[in-house]
C-alpha positions as semicolon CSV with decimal commas, in nm:
position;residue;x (nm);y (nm);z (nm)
1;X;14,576;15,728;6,355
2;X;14,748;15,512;6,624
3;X;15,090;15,405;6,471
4;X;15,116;15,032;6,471
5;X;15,343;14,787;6,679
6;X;15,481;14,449;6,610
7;X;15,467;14,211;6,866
8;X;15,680;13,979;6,799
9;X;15,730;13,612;6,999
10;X;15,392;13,723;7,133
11;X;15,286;13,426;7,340
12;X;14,962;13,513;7,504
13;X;15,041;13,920;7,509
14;X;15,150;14,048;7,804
15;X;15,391;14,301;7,620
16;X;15,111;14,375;7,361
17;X;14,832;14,477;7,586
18;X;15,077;14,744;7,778
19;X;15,150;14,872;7,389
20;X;14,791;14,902;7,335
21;X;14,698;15,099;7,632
22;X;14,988;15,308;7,591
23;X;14,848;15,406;7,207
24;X;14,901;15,176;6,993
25;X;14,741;14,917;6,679
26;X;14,915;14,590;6,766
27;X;14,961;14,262;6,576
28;X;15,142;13,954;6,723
29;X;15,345;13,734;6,573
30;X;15,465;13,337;6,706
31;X;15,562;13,055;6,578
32;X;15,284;12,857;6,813
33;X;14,902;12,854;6,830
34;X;14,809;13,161;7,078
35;X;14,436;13,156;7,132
36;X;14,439;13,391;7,396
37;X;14,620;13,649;7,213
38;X;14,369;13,976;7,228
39;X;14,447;14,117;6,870
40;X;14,563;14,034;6,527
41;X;14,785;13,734;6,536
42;X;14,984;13,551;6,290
43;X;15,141;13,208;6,361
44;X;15,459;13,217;6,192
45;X;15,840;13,220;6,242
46;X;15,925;13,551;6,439
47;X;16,243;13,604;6,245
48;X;16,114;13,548;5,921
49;X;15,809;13,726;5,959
50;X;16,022;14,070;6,063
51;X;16,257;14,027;5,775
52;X;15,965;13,997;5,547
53;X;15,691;14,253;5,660
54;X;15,861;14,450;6,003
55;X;15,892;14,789;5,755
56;X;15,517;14,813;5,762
57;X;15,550;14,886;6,119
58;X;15,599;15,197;6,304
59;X;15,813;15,008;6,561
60;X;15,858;14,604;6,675
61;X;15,866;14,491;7,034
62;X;16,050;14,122;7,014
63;X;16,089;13,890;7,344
64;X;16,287;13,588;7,232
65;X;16,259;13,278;7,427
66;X;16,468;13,317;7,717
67;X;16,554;12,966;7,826
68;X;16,899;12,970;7,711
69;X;17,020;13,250;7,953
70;X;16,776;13,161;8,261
71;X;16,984;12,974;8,544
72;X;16,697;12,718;8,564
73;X;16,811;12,593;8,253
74;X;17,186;12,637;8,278
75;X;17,197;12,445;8,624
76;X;16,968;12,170;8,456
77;X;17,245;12,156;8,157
78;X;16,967;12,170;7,862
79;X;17,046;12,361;7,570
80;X;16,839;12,601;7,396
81;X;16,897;12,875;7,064
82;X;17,025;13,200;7,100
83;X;16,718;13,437;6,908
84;X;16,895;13,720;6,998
85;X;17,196;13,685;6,839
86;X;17,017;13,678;6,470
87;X;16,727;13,926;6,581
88;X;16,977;14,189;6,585
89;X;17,069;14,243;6,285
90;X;16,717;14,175;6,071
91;X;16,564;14,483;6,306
92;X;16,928;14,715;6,226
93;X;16,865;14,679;5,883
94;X;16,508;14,784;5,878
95;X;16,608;15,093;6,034
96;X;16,262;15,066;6,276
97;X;16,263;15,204;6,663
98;X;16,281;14,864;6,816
99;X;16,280;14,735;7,163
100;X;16,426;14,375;7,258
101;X;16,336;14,245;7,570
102;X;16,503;13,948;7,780
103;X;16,573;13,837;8,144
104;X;16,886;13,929;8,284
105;X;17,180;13,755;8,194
106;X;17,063;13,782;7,836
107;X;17,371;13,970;7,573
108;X;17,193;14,289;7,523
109;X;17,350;14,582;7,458
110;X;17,365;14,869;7,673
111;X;16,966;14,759;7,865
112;X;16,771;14,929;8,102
113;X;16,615;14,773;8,403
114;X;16,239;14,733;8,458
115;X;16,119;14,559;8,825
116;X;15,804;14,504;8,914
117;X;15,834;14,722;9,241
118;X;15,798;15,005;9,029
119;X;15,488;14,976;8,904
120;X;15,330;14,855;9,212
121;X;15,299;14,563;9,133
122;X;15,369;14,245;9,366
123;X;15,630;14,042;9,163
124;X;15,972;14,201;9,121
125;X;16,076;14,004;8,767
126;X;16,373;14,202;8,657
127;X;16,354;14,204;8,275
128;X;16,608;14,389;8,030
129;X;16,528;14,618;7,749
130;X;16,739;14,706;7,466
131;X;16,683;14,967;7,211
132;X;16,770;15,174;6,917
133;X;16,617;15,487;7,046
134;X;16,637;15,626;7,426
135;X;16,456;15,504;7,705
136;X;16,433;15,600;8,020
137;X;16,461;15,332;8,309
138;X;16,218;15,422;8,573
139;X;16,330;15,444;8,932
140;X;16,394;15,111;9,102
141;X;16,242;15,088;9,432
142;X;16,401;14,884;9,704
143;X;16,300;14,497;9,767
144;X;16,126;14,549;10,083
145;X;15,880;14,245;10,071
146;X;15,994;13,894;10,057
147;X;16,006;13,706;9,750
148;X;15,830;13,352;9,808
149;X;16,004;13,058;9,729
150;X;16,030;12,945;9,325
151;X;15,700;12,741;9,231
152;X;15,503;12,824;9,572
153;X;15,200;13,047;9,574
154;X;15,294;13,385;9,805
155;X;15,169;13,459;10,172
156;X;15,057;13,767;10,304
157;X;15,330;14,034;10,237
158;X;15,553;13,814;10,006
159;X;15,583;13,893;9,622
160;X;15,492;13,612;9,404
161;X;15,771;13,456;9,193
162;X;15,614;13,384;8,863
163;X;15,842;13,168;8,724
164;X;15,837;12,771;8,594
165;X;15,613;12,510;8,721
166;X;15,440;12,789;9,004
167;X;15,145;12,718;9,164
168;X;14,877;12,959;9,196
169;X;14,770;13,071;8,873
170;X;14,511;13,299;9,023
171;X;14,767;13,470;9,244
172;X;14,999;13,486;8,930
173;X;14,737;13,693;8,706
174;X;14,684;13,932;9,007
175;X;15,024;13,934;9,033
176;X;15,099;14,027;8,703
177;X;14,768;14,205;8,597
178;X;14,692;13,951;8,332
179;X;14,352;13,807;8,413
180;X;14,325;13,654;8,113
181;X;14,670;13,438;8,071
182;X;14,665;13,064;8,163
183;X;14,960;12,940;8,401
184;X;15,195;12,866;8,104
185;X;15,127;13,220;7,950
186;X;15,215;13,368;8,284
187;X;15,544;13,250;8,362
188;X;15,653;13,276;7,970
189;X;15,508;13,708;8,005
190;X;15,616;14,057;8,122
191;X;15,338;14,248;8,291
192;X;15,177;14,489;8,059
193;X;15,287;14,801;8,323
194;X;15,596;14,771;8,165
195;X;15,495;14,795;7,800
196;X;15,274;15,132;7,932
197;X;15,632;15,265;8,037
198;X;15,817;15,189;7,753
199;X;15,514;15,276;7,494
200;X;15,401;15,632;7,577
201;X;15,803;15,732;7,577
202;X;15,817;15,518;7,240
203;X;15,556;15,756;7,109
204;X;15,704;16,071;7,255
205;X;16,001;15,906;7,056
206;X;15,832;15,830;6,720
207;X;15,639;16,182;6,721
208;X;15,954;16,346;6,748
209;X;16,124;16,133;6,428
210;X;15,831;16,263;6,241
211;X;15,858;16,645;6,341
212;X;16,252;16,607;6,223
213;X;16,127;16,396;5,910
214;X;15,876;16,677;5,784
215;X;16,120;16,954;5,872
């Protein structure tokens, strides 16, 4: 049986496809209508909904909103919640393998790296991981290409910056290797290469707790 992932703060599933071609059942959770989520989906409060059912998952993937770490939004002066903060301790006390994931800036503890560059992919989008169990950061290539300028669709040999009001939604999904995200799913995602990464050694990890458990 293929153990079974939450996916929680889903949006449209960027995270949860990468977990489901790395192995596993996955169910999304968010607190807003996400029609172009590709499995099971609840619409509910993320926090609530882990504190209530999270122990009837093998492990939970949760991407808070970012918005109140981006510089975007610090430069701008709005103010947005800190989900991290309370996340913490809900997924500590169900004792699950978790994985948070945030942009950088965000208070993690003790993340690993993921960029774009190496996956092969043509976007860069640094995005933190922290977890309860060990992964392994891949290797981080250099920045070779040019990163177009925020909001502007990329020219031949730049990497696309996915990020706020882009244009280029086509160029995005290619980008990203989400053909079936809209523009606002896009810039809100991380690309499901890095869910691959961080699933197949999150099953390594979670076949290994078993072998110890039936011992």
């Amino acid at each position: 049986m293929r153990p079974r992932l939450l996916d929680a703060f889903c949006c449209e599933g960027g995270a949860g496809v990468g977990y489901y071609m790395a192995g596993f059942d996955v169910v999304g959770v968010d607190i807003k209508p996400q029609p172009r989520y590709p499995f099971p989906f609840f619409q509910a409060d993320a926090l609530e909904f882990i504190r209530l059912f999270g122990r009837k998952f093998d492990a939970i993937h949760a991407s808070p909103p970012c918005q109140a770490f981006t510089n975007a939004q610090k430069l701008q002066g709005n103010e947005h919640p800190d989900l991290i903060t309370p996340l913490r301790p809900i997924l500590d006390e169900l004792g699950v393998p978790y994985v948070i994931e945030n942009v950088e800036g965000a208070p993690l503890v003790d993340p690993v790296t993921f960029c774009g560059a190496s996956f092969g992919l043509r976007t860069y989008r640094h995005r933190l991981f922290e977890t309860n169990w060990l992964l392994i950061e891949p290797p981080h290539r250099p920045h070779e290409a040019p990163l177009t300028k925020m909001g502007r669709p990329p020219v031949d040999g730049e990497f696309m910056h996915v990020v706020g009001n882009f244009s280029g939604a086509d160029a995005g999904r290619e980008a990203m290797e989400m053909p079936w995200a809209t523009r606002d799913g896009l810039k809100e995602a991380i690309p499901p290469a890095y869910t691959i990464h961080i699933g197949w050694q999150l099953l390594m990890h979670l076949d290994g707790a078993l072998k110890e458990t039936a011992a």
